[in-house]
N, C-alpha and C positions, 0 to 999 in steps of 0.2 A: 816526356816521362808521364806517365799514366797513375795515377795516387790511387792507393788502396785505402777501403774505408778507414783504417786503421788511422790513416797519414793525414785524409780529411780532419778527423775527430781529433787530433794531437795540434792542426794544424786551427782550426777553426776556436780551441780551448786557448791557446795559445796568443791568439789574435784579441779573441774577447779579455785576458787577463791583461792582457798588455794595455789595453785602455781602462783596465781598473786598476792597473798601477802607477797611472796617468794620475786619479785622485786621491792619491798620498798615502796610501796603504801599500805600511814599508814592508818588504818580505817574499812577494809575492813573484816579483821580477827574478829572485835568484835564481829559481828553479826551473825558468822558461827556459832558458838554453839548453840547460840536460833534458830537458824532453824535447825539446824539437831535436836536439843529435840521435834521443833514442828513435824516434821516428824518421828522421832521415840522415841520409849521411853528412857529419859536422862541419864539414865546410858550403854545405848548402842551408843550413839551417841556420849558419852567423849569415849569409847572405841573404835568407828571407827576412830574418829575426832583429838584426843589428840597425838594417833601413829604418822598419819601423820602429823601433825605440826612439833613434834619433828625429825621424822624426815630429815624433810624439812629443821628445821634450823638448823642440822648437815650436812645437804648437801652443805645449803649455807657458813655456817662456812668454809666448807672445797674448796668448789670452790672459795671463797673468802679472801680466809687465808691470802693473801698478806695484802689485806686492812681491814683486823678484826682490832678491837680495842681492843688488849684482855687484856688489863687491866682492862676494862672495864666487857668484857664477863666473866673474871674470878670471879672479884664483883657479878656477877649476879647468877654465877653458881649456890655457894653454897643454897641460897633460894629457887631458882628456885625447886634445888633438894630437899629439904626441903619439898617443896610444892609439888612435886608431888609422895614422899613419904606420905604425910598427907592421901591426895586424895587418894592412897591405900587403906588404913586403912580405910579413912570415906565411901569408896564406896561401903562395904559392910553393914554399919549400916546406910546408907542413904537412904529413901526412894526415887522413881522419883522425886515426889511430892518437895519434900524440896529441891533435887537436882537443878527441874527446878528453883523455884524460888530462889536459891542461883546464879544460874546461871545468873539473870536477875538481881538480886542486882550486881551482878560482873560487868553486861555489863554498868549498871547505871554508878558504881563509875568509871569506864572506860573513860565513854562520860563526865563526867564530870569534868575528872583530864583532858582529853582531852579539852574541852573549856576552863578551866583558865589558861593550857600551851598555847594557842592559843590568849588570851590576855594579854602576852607577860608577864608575870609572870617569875621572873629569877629562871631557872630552878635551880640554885645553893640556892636556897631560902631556909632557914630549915625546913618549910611545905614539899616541896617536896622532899627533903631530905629524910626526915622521912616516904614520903609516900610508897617509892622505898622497901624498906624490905616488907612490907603488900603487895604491887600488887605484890613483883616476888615469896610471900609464895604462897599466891591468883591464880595466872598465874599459876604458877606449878601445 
Protein backbone atom coordinates (compact mmCIF):
# COMPACT_ATOMS: atom_id res chain seq x y z
CA UNK A 1 0.00 0.00 0.00
CA UNK A 2 1.53 3.19 -1.35
CA UNK A 3 0.57 6.56 1.25
CA UNK A 4 -0.31 9.65 -0.08
CA UNK A 5 1.04 12.77 1.11
CA UNK A 6 -1.98 13.43 2.87
CA UNK A 7 -1.60 9.83 4.87
CA UNK A 8 2.11 10.74 5.54
CA UNK A 9 1.20 14.04 7.23
CA UNK A 10 -1.92 12.68 9.37
CA UNK A 11 0.37 9.71 9.95
CA UNK A 12 3.73 11.43 11.04
CA UNK A 13 1.23 14.33 13.26
CA UNK A 14 -0.18 11.56 14.83
CA UNK A 15 3.11 9.64 15.79
CA UNK A 16 4.75 13.00 17.22
CA UNK A 17 1.42 13.79 19.41
CA UNK A 18 1.30 10.47 20.67
CA UNK A 19 4.73 10.87 22.41
CA UNK A 20 3.59 14.25 23.61
CA UNK A 21 0.80 12.52 25.33
CA UNK A 22 3.39 10.43 26.69
CA UNK A 23 4.24 13.64 28.99
CA UNK A 24 0.99 14.00 30.78
CA UNK A 25 -0.77 16.43 28.67
CA UNK A 26 -4.32 15.20 29.03
CA UNK A 27 -6.67 15.74 25.91
CA UNK A 28 -4.46 15.30 23.28
CA UNK A 29 -4.68 11.38 22.66
CA UNK A 30 -8.68 11.60 22.15
CA UNK A 31 -8.54 12.81 18.88
CA UNK A 32 -5.65 10.67 17.42
CA UNK A 33 -7.82 7.83 16.45
CA UNK A 34 -10.45 9.92 14.62
CA UNK A 35 -7.79 11.11 12.58
CA UNK A 36 -5.78 8.40 11.82
CA UNK A 37 -9.47 6.55 10.60
CA UNK A 38 -10.03 9.99 8.64
CA UNK A 39 -6.71 9.19 6.92
CA UNK A 40 -6.88 5.57 6.70
CA UNK A 41 -9.36 2.94 6.81
CA UNK A 42 -10.36 2.40 10.86
CA UNK A 43 -9.30 -0.86 11.39
CA UNK A 44 -5.86 -0.02 10.10
CA UNK A 45 -5.42 2.86 11.88
CA UNK A 46 -6.41 0.89 15.58
CA UNK A 47 -3.66 -1.50 14.21
CA UNK A 48 -1.01 1.35 13.55
CA UNK A 49 -2.37 3.53 16.46
CA UNK A 50 -3.36 1.20 19.41
CA UNK A 51 0.62 -0.68 19.34
CA UNK A 52 2.01 2.30 19.82
CA UNK A 53 0.07 3.75 22.58
CA UNK A 54 0.52 0.56 24.42
CA UNK A 55 3.49 0.67 23.96
CA UNK A 56 4.23 4.05 24.98
CA UNK A 57 2.53 3.51 28.29
CA UNK A 58 4.82 0.56 29.07
CA UNK A 59 7.69 2.64 28.51
CA UNK A 60 6.55 5.24 30.58
CA UNK A 61 5.40 2.75 33.35
CA UNK A 62 8.93 1.61 33.26
CA UNK A 63 10.77 4.90 33.04
CA UNK A 64 8.71 6.04 35.72
CA UNK A 65 8.31 3.12 38.00
CA UNK A 66 9.57 5.10 40.95
CA UNK A 67 6.41 7.45 40.92
CA UNK A 68 3.68 4.78 39.25
CA UNK A 69 0.93 4.50 41.41
CA UNK A 70 0.50 0.96 41.01
CA UNK A 71 -2.19 0.41 42.96
CA UNK A 72 -3.87 2.08 40.98
CA UNK A 73 -2.30 0.76 37.56
CA UNK A 74 -2.92 -2.54 38.93
CA UNK A 75 -7.05 -1.62 39.20
CA UNK A 76 -6.90 -0.63 35.76
CA UNK A 77 -5.04 -3.56 34.25
CA UNK A 78 -7.26 -6.04 34.39
CA UNK A 79 -10.15 -4.15 32.21
CA UNK A 80 -7.96 -2.51 30.19
CA UNK A 81 -6.88 -6.10 29.21
CA UNK A 82 -10.39 -7.07 29.05
CA UNK A 83 -10.88 -4.50 26.56
CA UNK A 84 -8.36 -5.11 24.38
CA UNK A 85 -9.02 -8.69 24.24
CA UNK A 86 -12.79 -7.81 23.29
CA UNK A 87 -11.39 -5.41 20.44
CA UNK A 88 -9.63 -8.74 19.07
CA UNK A 89 -12.37 -10.63 18.65
CA UNK A 90 -14.78 -7.56 17.41
CA UNK A 91 -12.18 -6.50 14.91
CA UNK A 92 -12.78 -9.03 12.69
CA UNK A 93 -16.68 -9.08 12.73
CA UNK A 94 -16.52 -5.25 12.66
CA UNK A 95 -16.98 -3.32 9.60
CA UNK A 96 -14.82 0.37 9.18
CA UNK A 97 -18.06 1.79 8.88
CA UNK A 98 -19.42 0.84 12.64
CA UNK A 99 -15.73 0.88 13.79
CA UNK A 100 -15.50 4.63 12.75
CA UNK A 101 -18.45 5.68 14.28
CA UNK A 102 -17.95 3.54 17.54
CA UNK A 103 -14.85 5.34 17.47
CA UNK A 104 -16.55 8.79 17.54
CA UNK A 105 -19.22 7.66 20.09
CA UNK A 106 -15.98 6.76 22.39
CA UNK A 107 -14.40 10.10 21.63
CA UNK A 108 -17.97 11.95 22.59
CA UNK A 109 -18.34 9.98 25.98
CA UNK A 110 -14.61 10.93 26.50
CA UNK A 111 -15.14 14.83 26.08
CA UNK A 112 -17.85 14.56 27.99
CA UNK A 113 -16.76 12.60 31.19
CA UNK A 114 -13.87 15.13 30.58
CA UNK A 115 -16.07 18.33 31.04
CA UNK A 116 -18.08 17.12 34.26
CA UNK A 117 -14.64 16.09 35.81
CA UNK A 118 -13.68 19.63 34.94
CA UNK A 119 -16.58 21.10 36.87
CA UNK A 120 -15.15 19.90 39.81
CA UNK A 121 -17.42 16.71 40.14
CA UNK A 122 -15.76 14.51 43.23
CA UNK A 123 -14.02 12.15 41.35
CA UNK A 124 -14.78 9.60 44.32
CA UNK A 125 -18.53 10.16 43.34
CA UNK A 126 -20.35 6.84 42.44
CA UNK A 127 -21.22 8.10 38.93
CA UNK A 128 -17.77 7.97 38.34
CA UNK A 129 -16.89 5.24 40.02
CA UNK A 130 -19.08 3.18 38.02
CA UNK A 131 -17.95 5.06 34.91
CA UNK A 132 -14.15 3.74 35.29
CA UNK A 133 -14.80 -0.35 34.47
CA UNK A 134 -16.84 0.91 31.03
CA UNK A 135 -13.99 3.45 29.65
CA UNK A 136 -10.91 1.03 30.80
CA UNK A 137 -13.18 -2.17 28.85
CA UNK A 138 -13.79 0.85 26.06
CA UNK A 139 -10.08 2.22 26.16
CA UNK A 140 -8.77 -1.25 25.76
Amino acid sequence: MELSLYQWIIANFTAFFTGITKTGIAGISTVLMPLMAEAFPAKQSVGVLLPTLISGDILAVIIYRKYAKWRILMRLLPLALIGIVCGYFLMGEVSNVVLKKSMGLLVILTITLHFFMDKNIDPQSKMIKGLGPVFGIFAG
